[in-house]
LOMARVO-229996 format. One line per field, with one value per residue (C-alpha): residue number from 1; residue in three letters; x negated, y negated, z negated. Coordinates in steps of 0.25 Angstrom, whole numbers, plus 5000, padded with zeros to 4 digits. Example, Ala and Ser with C-alpha at 12.3 -4.5 7.8 and 13.67 -1.06 7.14 Angstrom:
<atoms>
resi	(1  2)
resn	(Ala  Ser)
x	(4951  4945)
y	(5018  5004)
z	(4969  4971)
</atoms>
This chain:
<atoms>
resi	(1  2  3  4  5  6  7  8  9  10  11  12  13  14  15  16  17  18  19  20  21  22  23  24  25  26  27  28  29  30  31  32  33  34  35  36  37  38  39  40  41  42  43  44  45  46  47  48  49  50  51  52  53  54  55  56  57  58  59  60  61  62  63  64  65  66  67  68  69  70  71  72  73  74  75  76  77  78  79  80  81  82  83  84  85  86  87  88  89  90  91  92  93  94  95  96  97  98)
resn	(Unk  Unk  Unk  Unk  Unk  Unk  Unk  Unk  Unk  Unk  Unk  Unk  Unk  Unk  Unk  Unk  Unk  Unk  Unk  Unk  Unk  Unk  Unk  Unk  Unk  Unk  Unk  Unk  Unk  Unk  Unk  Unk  Unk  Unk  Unk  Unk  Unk  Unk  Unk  Unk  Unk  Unk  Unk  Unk  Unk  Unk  Unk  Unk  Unk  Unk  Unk  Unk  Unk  Unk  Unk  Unk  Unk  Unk  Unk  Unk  Unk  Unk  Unk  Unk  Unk  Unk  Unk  Unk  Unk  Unk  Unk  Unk  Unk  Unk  Unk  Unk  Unk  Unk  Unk  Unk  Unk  Unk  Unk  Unk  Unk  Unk  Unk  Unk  Unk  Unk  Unk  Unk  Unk  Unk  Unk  Unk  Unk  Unk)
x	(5460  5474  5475  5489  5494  5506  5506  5509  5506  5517  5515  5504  5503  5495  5487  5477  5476  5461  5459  5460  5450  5446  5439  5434  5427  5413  5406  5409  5396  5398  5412  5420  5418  5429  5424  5409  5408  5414  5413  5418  5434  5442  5450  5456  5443  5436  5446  5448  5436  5434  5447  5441  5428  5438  5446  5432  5426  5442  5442  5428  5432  5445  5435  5426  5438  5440  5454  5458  5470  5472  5486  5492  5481  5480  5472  5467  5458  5451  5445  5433  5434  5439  5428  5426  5435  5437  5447  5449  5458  5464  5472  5471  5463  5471  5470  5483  5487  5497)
y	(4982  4988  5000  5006  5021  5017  5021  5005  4991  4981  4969  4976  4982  4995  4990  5003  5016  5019  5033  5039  5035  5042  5036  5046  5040  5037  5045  5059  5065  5062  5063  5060  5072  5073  5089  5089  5075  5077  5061  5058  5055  5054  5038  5031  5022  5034  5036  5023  5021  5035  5030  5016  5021  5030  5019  5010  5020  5023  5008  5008  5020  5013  4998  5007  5010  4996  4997  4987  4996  5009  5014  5028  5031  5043  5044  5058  5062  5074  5085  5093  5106  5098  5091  5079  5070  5060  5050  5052  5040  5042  5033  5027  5017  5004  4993  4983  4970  4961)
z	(5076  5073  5066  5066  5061  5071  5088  5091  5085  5082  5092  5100  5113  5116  5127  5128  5121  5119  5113  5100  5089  5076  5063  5054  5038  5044  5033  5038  5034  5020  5020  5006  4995  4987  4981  4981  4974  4960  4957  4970  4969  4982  4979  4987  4990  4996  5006  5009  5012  5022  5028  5029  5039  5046  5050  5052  5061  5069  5071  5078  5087  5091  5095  5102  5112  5112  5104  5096  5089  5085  5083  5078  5066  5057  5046  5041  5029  5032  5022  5024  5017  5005  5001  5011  5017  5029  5035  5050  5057  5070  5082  5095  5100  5106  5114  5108  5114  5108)
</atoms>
């Protein structure tokens, strides 16, 4: 699957545009403390890893459409009252040809 931040892919043709899809860090119920947790350090590991499942679970969304492309992503970390965090990604579902 291509996964692009860009509205078009270099050497590919658009064929279809399949609907907007949205990946958000699987573990919303537990969320990431980073102010109730006092051995808990935000690093770059743990958000790696939230924006990791956010992508996982985009890409899933975006190969139940039958796309096998998503153009135009965003990437937003959200804060919860400032003490938890999530990544949400968004784009549009694609069908490319070459």
């Amino acid at each position: 699957m291509v996964l692009t931040t860009t509205d078009s892919i270099e050497g590919y043709k658009i064929e279809d545009y399949l609907g907007i899809v949205t990946g958000v860090s699987t573990d919303i119920k537990k969320k990431y403390s980073f102010r109730t947790d006092k051995n808990l350090e935000i690093t770059s590991d743990i958000i790696n890893k939230a924006k990791e499942e956010a992508f996982q679970d985009l890409k899933t969304n975006a190969l139940n459409l039958k796309a096998n492309a998503i153009v135009g992503i965003s990437l937003d970390v959200e804060t919860s009252s400032g003490v938890y965090f999530f990544v949400s990604v968004t784009g549009t579902a694609v069908r490319i040809s070459q």
